[in-house]
N, C-alpha and C positions, 0 to 999 in steps of 0.2 A: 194028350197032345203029342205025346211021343210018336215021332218019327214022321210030321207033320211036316209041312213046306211053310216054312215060313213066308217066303214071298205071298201067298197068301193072306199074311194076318189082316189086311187094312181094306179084303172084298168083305160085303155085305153078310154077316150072320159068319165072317170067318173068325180067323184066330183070338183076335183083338175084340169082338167083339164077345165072343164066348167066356172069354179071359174077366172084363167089365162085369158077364151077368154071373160067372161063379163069386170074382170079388164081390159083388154089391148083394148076392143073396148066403153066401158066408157073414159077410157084418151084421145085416138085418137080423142073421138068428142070431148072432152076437150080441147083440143089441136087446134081443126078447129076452136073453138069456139072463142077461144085466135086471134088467124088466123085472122078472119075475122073479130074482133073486134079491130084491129089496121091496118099498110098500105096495109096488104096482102087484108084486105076486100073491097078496095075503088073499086068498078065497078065490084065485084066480088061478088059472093054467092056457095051454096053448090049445088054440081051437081051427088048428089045419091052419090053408093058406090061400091067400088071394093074387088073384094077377092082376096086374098093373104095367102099361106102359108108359116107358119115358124116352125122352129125346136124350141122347150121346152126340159125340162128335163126329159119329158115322152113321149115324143114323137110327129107329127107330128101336130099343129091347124092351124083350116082356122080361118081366122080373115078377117070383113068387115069393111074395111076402108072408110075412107070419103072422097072424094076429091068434089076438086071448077073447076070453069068454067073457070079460068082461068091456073090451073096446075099446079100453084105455091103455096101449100100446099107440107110442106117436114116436116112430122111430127119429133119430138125425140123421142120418144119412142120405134117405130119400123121404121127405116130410108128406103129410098126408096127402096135400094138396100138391105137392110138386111133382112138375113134370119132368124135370128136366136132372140129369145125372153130370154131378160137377166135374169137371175133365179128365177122366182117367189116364189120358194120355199127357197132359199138360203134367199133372203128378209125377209120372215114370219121367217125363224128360225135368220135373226138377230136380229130382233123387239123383240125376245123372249128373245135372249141374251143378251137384255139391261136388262132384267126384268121386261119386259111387260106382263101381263099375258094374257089367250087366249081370256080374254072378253074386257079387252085392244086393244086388235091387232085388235078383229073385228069390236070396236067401230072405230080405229082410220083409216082402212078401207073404215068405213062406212061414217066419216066425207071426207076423202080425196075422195075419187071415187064415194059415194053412193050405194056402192055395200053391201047388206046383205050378209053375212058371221057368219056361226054359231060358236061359239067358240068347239063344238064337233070336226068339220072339220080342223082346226087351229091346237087341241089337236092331230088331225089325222098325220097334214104335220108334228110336230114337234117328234110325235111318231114317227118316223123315227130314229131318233135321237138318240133311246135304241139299236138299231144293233151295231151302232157306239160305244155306251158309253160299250157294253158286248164284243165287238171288241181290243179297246185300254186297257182294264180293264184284259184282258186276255193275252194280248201283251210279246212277250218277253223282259227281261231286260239286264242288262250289268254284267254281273258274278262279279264287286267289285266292291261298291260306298265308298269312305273314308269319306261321311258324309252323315248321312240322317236325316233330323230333322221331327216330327213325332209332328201333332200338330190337334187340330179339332176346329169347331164351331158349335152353336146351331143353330137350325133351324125348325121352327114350321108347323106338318103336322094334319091334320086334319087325325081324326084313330078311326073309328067306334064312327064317331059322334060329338069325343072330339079333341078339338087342343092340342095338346102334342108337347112338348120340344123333340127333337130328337137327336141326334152329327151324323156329319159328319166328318170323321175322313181323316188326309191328309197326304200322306207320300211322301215330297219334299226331293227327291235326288241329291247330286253332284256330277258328272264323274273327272274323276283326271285330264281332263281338264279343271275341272273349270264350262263346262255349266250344267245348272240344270235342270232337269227333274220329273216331279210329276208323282211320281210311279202310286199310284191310290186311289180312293177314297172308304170309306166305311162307310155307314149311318150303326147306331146301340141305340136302346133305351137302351138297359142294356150294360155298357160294364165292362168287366172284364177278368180276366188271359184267360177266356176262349176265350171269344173272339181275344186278341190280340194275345194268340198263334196260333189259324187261319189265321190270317191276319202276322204272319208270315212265315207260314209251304206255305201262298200261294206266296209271295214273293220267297220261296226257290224255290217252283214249276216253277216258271215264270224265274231260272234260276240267281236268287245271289246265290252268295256262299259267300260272306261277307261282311260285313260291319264295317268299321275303329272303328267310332262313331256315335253313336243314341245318338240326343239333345230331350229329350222326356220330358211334360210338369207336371211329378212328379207325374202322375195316379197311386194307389197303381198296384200291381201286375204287372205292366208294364215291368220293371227293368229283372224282373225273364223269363216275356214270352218271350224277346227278347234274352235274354241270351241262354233259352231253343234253340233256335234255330241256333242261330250264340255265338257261348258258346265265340270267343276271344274277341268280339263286348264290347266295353267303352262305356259304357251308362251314359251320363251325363246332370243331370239335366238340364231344360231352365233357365238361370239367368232371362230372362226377366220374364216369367211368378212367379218364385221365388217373381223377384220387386213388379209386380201385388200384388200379393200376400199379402203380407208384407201393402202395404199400403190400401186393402182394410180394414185394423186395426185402420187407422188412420184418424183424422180429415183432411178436406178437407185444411186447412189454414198451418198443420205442415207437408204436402206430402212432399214438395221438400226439407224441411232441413234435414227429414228425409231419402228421395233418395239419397241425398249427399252423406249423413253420412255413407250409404251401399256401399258407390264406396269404399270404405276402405276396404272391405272387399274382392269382387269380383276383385279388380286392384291391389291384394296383389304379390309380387315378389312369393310367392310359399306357399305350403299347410302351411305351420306352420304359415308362417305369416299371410295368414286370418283367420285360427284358433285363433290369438292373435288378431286381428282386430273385429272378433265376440264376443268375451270376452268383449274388452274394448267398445265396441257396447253399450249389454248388460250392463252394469257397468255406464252408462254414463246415462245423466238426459232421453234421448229418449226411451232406452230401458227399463227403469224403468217404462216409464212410459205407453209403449206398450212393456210389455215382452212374448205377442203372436209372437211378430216377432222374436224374438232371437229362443223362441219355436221350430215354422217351419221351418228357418235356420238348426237349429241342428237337426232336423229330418231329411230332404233332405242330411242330409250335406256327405254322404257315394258316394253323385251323385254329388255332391255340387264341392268337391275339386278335382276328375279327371282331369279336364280342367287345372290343375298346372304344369300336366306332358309335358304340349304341350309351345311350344314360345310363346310369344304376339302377332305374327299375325297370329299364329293359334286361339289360347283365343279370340282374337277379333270378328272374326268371329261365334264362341260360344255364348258369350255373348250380341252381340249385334240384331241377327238372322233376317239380312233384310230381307234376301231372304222370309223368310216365310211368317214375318210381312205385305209384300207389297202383298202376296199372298193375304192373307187374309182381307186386307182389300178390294181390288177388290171385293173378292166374301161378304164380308159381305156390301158392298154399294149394291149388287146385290139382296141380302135377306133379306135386309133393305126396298127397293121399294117392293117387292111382299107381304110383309108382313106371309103368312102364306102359304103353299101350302097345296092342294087337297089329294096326296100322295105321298109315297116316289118317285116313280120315278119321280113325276115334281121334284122335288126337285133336284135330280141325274139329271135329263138335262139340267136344269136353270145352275148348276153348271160347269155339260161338256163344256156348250158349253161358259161359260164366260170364262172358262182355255183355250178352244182352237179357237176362232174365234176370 
């Protein structure tokens, strides 16, 4: 396959296709080989081979099977009677969705089967992958979510040479029953008002028309482009990213006395009393002694105390933000193994397809 066109792989009898009948007639002798090396072999050997077609995902390969002298070879991989070859393609794109990357997949390929596999070709099957991702990404949505929490991570792509810090931005929604759905994703090197009021005027497009409360992680401009767009929308700051915050101020040894010490504030009965809980914060030997945190408290704090108007098991869900939290770390275990990607769209598939496979 060297020096092949990949754009190719996915015509009929090409790359991808060729790729499936060397994998699936490598296993099969594998398989006899297994065979005849335990009781299936005693008085028995290999007796040439047969052809056989089966249906793929692209349509129709012959495959040359092996059979023994004595007829009792009943492979698993492609069973006597079956027609049909279980998805080569689906396989390679879940190898990818562990975070394996395409010279991963063909090394591990190449250890399991022996088969050479270009990581171009890999890169080819998992292209696939962007109709889908421009597909869900342009999907219609639910005309009201009463809660959308709006959060990103970094993620490092390689861009004219240089690895660059990138954000991918995630906007997880709740339907008023409860289940939650991740509106879409959007990578952005600079972000700002301008950007997020794109990424709301396309949400309007895709058919909200409101939103209750946006839990948003205190990005300037943020507050205003959301409003721009859904002007009754409660935009109220993430407590937890708030906490983050707050103790990246602090020595490693005083985090938790100091975590504590902010439940006073954020578990306050209503706005005035964590207003009076931030004070005595402040005033107290910790805030003295990190008065950065009282700082950015009272900065946020216009986002801060919304969240007062609501009951405790509304608040709780506010401040404690699983939904998201578990989101993210999924995909950040997944950004974690690949370390850096090639361009943004690896990056945007490695993503799609951990949210949806």
């Amino acid at each position: 396959m060297a020096g092949a066109d990949a754009k190719t792989a996915f015509d009929p009898n090409g790359l991808l296709d060729e790729l499936k009948k060397a994998l699936a007639e490598r296993a099969l002798n594998a398989e006899m080989d297994h065979h005849l090396g335990g009781e299936g072999g005693v008085g028995n050997g290999r007796n040439g081979y047969g052809s056989k077609t089966v249906i793929t995902d692209t349509g129709k390969l012959e495959l040359e099977v092996p059979r023994d002298r004595q007829a009792s070879f009943d492979p698993q991989l492609i069973a006597k009677y079956q027609r049909r070859f279980p998805g080569f393609d689906d396989k390679v794109i879940s190898m990818y969705a562990r975070g394996m990357s395409t010279r991963e997949i063909s090394g591990h390929l190449r250890e399991l089967y022996g088969i050479e596999v270009s990581a171009d070709l890999i890169s080819a099957a998992t292209d696939a992958v962007l109709e889908e991702i421009a597909a869900w990404q342009a999907r219609p949505l639910e005309a009201t979510y009463p809660l959308v929490f709006f959060d990103a991570l970094r993620v490092k792509v390689r861009d004219e040479g240089l690895v660059r810090n990138k954000t991918v931005h995630i906007a997880l929604g709740v339907r008023g029953d409860g289940t939650k759905e991740v509106l879409g994703m959007w990578l952005e090197q600079n972000e700002g008002a301008k950007f997020w009021l794109r990424v709301m005027n396309e949400l309007r497009n895709r058919g909200v028309e409101d939103i209750l409360i946006a839990v948003v992680d205190g990005l300037k401009g943020f507050p205003d482009a959301i409003n721009a767009a859904f002007p009754e929308t409660t935009v109220q700051t993430c407590i937890v990213h708030l906490l983050r915050q707050s103790l990246d101020f602090v020595s490693y040894k005083d985090r938790k006395p100091i975590a504590t010490a902010l439940k006073d504030i954020y578990r306050a009965v209503d706005a005035v009393a964590a207003a009076a809980a931030l004070t005595a914060f402040e005033d107290a030997p910790w805030g003295q002694k990190y008065p950065a945190i009282g700082q950015s408290w009272r900065r946020a704090w216009n986002e801060v105390i919304t969240f007062y108007a609501f009951p405790a098991e509304v608040r709780r869900i506010l401040y404690t933000t699983n939904a998201i939290e578990a989101l993210n770390s999924k995909l950040r275990r997944a950004v974690r193994a690949r370390g850096h990607f090639p361009t943004d769209e690896a990056a945007m598939k490695l993503l799609f397809l951990v949210l949806n496979r």
